[in-house]
Backbone as ProteinMPNN parsed JSONL, in Angstrom:
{"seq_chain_A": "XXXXXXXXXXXXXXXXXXXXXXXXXXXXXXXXXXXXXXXXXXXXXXXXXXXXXXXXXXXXXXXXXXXXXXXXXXXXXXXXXXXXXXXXXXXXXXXXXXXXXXXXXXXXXXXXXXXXXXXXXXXXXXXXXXXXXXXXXXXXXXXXXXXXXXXXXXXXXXXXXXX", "coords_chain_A": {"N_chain_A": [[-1.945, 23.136, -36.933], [1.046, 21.737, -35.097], [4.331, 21.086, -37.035], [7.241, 19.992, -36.921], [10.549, 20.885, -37.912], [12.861, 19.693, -39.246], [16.275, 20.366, -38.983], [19.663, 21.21, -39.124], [22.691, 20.738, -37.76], [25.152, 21.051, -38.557], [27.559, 21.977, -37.442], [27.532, 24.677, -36.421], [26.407, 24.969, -33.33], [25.074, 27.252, -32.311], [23.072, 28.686, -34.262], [21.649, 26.504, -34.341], [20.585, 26.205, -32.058], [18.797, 28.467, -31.831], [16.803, 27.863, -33.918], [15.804, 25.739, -32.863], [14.4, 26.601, -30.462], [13.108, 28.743, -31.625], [10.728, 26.638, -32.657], [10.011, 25.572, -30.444], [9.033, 27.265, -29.034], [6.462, 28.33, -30.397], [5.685, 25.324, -30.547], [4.915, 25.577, -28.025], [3.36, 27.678, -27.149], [0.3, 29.55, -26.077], [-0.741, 27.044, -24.733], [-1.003, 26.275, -21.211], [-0.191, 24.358, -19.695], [1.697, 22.09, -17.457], [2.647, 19.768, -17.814], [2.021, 18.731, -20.294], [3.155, 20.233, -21.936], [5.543, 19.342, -21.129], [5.895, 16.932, -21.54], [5.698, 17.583, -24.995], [7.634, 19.223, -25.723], [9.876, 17.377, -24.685], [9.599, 15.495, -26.3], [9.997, 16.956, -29.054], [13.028, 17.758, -28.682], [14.114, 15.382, -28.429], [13.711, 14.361, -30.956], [14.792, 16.319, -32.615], [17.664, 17.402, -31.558], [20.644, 16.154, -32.452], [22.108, 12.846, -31.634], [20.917, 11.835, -28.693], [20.258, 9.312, -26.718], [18.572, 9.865, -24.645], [15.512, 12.059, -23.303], [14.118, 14.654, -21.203], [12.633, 14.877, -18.698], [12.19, 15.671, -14.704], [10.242, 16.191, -12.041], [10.481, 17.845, -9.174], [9.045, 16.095, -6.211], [8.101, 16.422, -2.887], [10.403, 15.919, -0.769], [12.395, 15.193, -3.052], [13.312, 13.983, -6.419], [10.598, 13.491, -8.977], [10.022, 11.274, -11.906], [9.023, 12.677, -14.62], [7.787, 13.355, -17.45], [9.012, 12.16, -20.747], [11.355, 10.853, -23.558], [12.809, 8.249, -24.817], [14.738, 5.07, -23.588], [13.024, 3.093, -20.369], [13.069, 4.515, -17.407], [14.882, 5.801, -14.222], [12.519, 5.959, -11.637], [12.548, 7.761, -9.412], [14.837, 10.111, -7.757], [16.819, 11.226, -5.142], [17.709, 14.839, -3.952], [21.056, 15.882, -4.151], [21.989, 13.188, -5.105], [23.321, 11.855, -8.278], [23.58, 13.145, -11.425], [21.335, 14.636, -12.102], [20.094, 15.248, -9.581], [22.443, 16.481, -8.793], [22.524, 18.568, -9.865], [19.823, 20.229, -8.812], [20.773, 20.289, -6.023], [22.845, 22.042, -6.625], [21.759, 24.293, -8.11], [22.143, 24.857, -10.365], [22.901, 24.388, -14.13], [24.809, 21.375, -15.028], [27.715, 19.874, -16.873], [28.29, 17.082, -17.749], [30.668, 15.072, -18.991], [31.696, 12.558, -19.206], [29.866, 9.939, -17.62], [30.828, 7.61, -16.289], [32.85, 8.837, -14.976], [31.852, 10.491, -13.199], [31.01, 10.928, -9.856], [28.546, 9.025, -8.563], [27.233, 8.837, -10.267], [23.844, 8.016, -11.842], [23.323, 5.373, -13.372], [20.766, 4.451, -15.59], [20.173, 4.214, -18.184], [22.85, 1.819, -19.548], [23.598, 2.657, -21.506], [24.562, 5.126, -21.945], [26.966, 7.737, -22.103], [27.308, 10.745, -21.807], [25.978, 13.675, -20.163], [23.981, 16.644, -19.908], [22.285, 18.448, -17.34], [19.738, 20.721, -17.021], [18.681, 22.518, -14.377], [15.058, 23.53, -13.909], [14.527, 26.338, -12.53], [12.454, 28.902, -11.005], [11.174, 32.155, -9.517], [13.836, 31.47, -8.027], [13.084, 28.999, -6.695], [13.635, 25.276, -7.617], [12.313, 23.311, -9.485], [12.096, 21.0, -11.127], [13.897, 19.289, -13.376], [15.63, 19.642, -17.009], [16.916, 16.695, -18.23], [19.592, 15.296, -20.606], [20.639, 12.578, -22.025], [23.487, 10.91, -23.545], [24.711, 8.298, -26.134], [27.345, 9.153, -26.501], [30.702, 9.95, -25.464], [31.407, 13.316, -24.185], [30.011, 14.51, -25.387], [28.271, 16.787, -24.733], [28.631, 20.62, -24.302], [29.559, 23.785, -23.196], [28.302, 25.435, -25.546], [25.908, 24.184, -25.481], [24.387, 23.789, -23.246], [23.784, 26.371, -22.562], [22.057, 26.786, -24.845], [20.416, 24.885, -24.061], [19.446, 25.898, -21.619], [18.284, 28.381, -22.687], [15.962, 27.279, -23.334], [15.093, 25.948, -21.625], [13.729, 28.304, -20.439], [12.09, 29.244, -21.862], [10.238, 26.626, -21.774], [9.662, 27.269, -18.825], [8.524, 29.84, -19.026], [6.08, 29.356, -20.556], [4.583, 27.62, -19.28], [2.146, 26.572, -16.327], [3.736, 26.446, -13.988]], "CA_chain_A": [[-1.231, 22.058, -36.269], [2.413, 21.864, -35.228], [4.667, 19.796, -37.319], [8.655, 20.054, -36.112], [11.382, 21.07, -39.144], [14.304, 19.292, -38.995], [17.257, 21.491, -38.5], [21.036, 21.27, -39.624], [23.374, 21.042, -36.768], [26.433, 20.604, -38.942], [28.92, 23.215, -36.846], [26.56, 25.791, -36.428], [25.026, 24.909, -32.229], [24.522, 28.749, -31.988], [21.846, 28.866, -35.22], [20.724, 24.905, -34.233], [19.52, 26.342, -30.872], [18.294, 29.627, -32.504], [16.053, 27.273, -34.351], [15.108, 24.604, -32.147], [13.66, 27.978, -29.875], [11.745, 29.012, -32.411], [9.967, 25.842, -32.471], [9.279, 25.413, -29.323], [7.834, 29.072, -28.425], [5.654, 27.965, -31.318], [4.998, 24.727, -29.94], [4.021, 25.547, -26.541], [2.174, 29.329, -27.436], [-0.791, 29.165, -25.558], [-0.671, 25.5, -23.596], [0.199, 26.341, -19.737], [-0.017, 22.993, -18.561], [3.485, 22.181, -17.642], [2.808, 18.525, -18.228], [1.916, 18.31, -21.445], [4.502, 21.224, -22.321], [7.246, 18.749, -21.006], [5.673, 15.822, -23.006], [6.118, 17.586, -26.423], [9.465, 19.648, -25.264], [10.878, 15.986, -24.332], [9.735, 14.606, -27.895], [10.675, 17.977, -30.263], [14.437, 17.605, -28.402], [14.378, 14.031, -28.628], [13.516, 13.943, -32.365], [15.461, 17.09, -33.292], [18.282, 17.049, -31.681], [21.302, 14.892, -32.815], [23.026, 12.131, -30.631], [20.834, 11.288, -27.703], [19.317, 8.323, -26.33], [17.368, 10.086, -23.24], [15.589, 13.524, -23.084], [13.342, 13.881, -20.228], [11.81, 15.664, -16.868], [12.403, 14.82, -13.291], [9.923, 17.268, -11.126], [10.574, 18.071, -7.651], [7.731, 15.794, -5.371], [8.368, 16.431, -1.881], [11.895, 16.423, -0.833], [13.314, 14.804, -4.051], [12.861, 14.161, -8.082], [10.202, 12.576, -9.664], [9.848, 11.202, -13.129], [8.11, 13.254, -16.182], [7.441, 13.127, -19.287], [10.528, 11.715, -21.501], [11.798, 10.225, -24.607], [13.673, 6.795, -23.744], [14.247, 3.736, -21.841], [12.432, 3.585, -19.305], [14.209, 5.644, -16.546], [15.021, 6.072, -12.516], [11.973, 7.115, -11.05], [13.096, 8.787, -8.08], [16.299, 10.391, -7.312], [17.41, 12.235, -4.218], [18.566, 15.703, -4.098], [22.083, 15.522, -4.15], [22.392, 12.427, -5.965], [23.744, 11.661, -9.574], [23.522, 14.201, -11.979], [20.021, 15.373, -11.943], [20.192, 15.549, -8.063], [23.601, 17.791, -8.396], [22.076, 20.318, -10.301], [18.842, 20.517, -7.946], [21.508, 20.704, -4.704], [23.446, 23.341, -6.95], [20.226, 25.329, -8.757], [22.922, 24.981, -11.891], [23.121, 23.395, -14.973], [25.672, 20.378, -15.125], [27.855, 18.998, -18.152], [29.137, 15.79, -17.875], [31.51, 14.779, -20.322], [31.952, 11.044, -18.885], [29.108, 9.439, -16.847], [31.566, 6.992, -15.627], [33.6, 9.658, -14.121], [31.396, 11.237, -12.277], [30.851, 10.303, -8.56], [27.674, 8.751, -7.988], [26.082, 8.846, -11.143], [23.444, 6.608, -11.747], [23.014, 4.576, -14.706], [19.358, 4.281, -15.397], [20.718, 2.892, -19.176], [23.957, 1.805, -19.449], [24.234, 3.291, -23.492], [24.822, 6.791, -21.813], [28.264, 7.934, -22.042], [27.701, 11.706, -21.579], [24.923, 14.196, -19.804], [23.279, 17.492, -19.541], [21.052, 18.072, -16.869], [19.065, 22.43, -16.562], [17.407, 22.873, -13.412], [14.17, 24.187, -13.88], [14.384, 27.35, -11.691], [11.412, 30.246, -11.057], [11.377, 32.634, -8.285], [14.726, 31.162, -6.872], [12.866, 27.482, -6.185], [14.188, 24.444, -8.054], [10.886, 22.787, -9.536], [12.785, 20.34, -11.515], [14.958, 19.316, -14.235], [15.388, 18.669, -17.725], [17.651, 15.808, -18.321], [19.326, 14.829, -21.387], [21.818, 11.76, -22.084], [23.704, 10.95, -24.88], [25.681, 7.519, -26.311], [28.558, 9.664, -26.891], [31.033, 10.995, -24.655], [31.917, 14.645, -25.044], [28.611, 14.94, -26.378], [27.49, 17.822, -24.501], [29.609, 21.182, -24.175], [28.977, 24.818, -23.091], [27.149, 26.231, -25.782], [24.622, 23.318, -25.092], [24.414, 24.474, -21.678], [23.46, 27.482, -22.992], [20.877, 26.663, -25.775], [19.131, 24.068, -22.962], [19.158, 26.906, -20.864], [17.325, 29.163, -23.211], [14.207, 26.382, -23.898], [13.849, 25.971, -19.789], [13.446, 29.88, -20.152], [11.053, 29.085, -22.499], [9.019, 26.237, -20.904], [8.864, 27.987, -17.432], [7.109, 31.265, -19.355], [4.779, 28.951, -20.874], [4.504, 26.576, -18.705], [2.025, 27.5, -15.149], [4.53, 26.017, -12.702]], "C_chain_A": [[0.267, 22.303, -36.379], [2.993, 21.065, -36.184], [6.43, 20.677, -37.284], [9.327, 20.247, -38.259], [12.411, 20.711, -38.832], [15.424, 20.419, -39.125], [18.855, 20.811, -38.369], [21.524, 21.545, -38.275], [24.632, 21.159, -36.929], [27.331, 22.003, -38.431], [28.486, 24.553, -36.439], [25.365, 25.385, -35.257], [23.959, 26.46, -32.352], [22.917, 29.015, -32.782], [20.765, 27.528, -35.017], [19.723, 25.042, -33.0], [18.637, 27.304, -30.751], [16.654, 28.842, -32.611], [15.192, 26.464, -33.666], [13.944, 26.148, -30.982], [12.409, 28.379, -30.617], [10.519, 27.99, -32.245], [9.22, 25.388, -31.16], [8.321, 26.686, -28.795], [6.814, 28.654, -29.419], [4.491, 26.232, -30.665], [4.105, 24.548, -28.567], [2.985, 26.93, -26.263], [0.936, 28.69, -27.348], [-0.996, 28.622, -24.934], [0.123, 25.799, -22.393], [0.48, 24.933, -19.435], [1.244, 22.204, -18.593], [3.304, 21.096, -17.915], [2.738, 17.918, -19.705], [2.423, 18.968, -22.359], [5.569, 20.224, -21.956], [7.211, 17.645, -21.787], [6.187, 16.609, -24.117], [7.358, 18.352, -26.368], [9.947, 18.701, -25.391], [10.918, 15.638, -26.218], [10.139, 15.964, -28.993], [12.519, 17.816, -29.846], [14.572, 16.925, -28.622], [14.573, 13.769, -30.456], [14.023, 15.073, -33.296], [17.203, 17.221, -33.136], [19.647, 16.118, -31.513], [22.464, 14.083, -31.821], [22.577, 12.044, -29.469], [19.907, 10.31, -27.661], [18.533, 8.919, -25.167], [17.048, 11.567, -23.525], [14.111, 13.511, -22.464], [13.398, 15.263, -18.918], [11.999, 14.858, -16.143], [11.709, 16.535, -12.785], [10.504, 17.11, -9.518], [8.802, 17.493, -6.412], [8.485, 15.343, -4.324], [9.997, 17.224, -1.706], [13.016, 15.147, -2.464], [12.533, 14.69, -5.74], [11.852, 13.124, -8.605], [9.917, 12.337, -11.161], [8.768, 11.687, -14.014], [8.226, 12.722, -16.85], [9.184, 13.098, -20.009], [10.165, 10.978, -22.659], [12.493, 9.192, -24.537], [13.891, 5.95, -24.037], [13.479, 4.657, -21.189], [13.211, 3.939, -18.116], [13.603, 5.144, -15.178], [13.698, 6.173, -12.002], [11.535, 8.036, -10.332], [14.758, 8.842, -7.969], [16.123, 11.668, -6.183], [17.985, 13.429, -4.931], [20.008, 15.124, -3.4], [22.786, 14.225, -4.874], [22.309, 12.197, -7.401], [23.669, 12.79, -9.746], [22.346, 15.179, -12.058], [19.594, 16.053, -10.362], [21.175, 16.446, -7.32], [23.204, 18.629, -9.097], [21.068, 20.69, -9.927], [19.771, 20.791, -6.468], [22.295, 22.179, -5.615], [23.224, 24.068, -7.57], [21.708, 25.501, -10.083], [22.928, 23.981, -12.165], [24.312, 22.075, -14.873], [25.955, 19.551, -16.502], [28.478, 18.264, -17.535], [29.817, 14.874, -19.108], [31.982, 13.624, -20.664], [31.099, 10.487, -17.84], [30.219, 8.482, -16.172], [32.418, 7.351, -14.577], [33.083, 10.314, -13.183], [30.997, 10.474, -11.057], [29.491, 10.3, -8.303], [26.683, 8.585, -8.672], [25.358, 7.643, -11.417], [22.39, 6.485, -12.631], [21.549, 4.177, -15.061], [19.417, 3.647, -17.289], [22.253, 3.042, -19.183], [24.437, 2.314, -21.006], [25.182, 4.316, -22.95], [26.167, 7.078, -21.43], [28.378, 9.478, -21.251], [26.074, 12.461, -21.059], [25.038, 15.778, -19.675], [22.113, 17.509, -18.54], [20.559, 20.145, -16.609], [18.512, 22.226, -15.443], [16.385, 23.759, -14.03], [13.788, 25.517, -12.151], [13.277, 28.831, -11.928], [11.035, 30.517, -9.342], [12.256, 31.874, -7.522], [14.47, 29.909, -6.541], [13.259, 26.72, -7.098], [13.037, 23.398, -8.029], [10.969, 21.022, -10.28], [13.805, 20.467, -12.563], [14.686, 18.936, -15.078], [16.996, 18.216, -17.873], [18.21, 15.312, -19.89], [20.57, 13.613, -21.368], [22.214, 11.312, -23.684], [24.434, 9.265, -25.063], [27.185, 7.717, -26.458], [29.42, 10.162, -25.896], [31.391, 11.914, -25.165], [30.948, 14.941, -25.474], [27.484, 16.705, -26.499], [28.404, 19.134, -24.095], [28.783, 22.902, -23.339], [27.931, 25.837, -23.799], [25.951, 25.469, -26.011], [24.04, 23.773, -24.049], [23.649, 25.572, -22.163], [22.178, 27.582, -23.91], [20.008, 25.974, -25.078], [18.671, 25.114, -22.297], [17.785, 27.481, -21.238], [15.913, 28.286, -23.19], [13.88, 25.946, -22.708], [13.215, 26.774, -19.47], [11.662, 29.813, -21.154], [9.984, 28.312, -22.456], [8.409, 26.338, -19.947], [7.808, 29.099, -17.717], [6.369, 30.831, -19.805], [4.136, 28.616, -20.188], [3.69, 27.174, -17.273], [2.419, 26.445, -14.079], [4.422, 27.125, -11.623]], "O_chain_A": [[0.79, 22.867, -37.34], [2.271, 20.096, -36.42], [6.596, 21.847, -37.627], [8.809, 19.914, -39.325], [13.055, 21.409, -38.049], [14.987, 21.513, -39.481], [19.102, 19.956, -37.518], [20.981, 22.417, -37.596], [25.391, 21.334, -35.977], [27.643, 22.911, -39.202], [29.297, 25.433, -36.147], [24.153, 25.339, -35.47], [22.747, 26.658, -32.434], [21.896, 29.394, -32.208], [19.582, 27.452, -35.348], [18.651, 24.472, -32.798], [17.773, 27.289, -29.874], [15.685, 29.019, -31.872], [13.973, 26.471, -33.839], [12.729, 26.285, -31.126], [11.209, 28.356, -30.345], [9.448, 28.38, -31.778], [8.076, 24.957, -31.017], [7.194, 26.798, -28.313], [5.811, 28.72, -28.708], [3.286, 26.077, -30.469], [3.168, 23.839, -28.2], [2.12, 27.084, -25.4], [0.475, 27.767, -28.02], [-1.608, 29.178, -24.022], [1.346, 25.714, -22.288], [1.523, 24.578, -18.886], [1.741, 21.743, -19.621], [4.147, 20.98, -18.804], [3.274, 16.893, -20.126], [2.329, 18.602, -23.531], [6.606, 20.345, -22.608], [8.105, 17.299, -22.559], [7.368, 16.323, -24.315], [8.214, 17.961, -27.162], [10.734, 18.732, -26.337], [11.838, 15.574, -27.034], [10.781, 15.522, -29.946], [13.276, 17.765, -30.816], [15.488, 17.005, -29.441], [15.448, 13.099, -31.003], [13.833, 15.001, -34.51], [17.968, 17.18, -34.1], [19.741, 15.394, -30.521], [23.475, 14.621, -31.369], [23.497, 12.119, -28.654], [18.895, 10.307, -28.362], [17.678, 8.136, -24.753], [17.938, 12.328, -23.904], [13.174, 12.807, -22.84], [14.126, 16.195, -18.575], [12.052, 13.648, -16.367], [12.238, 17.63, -12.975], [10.882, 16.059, -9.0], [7.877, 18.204, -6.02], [9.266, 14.393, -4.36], [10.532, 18.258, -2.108], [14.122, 14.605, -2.454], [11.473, 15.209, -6.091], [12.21, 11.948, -8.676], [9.517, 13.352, -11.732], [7.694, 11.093, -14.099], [8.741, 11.611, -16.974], [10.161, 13.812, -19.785], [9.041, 10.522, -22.867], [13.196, 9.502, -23.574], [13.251, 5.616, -25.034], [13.24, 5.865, -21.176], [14.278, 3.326, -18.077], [12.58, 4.512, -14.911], [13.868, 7.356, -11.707], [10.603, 8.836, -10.418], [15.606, 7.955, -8.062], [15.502, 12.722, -6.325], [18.551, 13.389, -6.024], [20.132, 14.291, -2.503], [23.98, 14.238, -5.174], [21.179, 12.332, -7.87], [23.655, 13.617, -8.835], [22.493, 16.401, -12.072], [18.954, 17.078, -10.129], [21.153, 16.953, -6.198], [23.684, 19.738, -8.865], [20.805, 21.743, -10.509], [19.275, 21.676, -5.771], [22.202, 23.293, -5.099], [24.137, 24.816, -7.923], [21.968, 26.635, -10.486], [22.945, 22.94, -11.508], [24.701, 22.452, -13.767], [25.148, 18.869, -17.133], [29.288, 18.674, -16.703], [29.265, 14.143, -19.93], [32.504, 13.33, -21.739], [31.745, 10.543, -16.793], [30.438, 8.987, -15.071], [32.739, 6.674, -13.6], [33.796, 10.758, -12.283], [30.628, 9.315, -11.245], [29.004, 11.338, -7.855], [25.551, 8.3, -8.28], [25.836, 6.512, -11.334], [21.275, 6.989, -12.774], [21.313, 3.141, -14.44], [18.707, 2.688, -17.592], [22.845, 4.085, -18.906], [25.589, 2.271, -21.438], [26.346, 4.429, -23.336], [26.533, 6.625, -20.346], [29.187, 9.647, -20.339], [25.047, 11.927, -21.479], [26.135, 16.231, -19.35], [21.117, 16.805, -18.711], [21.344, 20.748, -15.878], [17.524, 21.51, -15.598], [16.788, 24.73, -14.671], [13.061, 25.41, -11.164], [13.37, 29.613, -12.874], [10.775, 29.764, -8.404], [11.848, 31.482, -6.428], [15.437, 29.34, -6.034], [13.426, 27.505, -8.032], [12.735, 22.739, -7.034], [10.181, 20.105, -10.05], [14.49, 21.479, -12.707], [13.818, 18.062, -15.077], [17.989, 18.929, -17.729], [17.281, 14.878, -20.571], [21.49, 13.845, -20.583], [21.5, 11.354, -24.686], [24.78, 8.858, -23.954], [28.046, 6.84, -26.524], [28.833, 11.03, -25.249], [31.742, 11.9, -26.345], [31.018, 15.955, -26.169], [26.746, 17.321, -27.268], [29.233, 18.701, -23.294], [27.593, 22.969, -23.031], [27.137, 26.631, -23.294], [25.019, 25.955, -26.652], [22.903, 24.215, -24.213], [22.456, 25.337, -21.968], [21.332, 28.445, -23.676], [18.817, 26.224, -25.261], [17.459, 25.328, -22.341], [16.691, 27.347, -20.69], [14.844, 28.865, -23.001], [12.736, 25.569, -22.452], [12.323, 26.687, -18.626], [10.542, 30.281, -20.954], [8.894, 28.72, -22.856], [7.264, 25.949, -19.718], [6.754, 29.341, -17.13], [5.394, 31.582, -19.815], [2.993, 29.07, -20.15], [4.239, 28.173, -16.809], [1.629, 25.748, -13.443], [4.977, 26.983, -10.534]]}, "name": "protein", "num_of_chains": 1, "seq": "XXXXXXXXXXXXXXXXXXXXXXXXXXXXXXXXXXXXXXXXXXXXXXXXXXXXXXXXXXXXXXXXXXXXXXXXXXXXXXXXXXXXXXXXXXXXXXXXXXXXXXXXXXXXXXXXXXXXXXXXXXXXXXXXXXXXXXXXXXXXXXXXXXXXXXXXXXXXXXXXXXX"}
């Protein structure tokens, strides 16, 4: 059985996302089924790591996003491509930091805690299948080498995962 190891984030993302990796290639080794890979993805991020209130899936049904598996409130559960943040990084197959939800044009508040966001597209073969989403209470919360460590664990639920 899995059971998650908490993990030190004190100044050290580079080794925090090292780690959190590990765990997940561990947690999802073996299990294709992307749904119940984004369920325990959502809850190992959610409950590892530090400073967010949302962490969460939005697939691609039809022409826009629909709601997965998450950690939460209860959330949006449809968004257009092109709209808010989850909908600009499905129009622009890239990641997106947001460093002030307030600032951004069009974003949309699904809780009002959330100060700051990450959102990965989930990209394989070039299509845009969905996204994971995370939000934080903090602004500033989320930076480039977040970007970067989310990155790696989309890399890692698309090769599990049979999307």
């Amino acid at each position: 059985m899995f059971e998650a190891k908490p993990i030190s984030s004190a100044g050290d993302k580079r080794g925090f996302y090292g780690s959190l990796a590990q765990q997940l290639s561990g947690l999802l080794e073996g299990e294709p089924d992307a749904v119940a890979n984004a369920a325990n993805m959502s809850a190992l991020i959610y409950g590892l790591m530090p400073d967010l209130n949302w962490a969460g899936f939005y697939f691609m049904r039809g022409e826009g996003l629909v709601l997965g598996p998450f950690q939460g409130k209860p959330a949006c559960v449809r968004i257009a491509v092109g709209r808010g943040v989850c909908g600009t990084a499905v129009e622009r197959k890239a990641s997106v930091v947001v460093p002030d939800v307030h600032a951004f044009p069009g974003h949309i508040a699904c809780d009002s805690a959330s100060r700051s966001e990450l959102v990965v597209p989930l990209i394989k073969d070039g299509q845009v299948l969905g996204v994971l989403d995370l939000d934080s209470p903090s602004p500033n919360r989320f930076d480039e080498e977040d970007r970067e460590g989310c990155e790696r664990l989309v890399r890692i639920y698309l090769d599990a995962s049979d999307l």
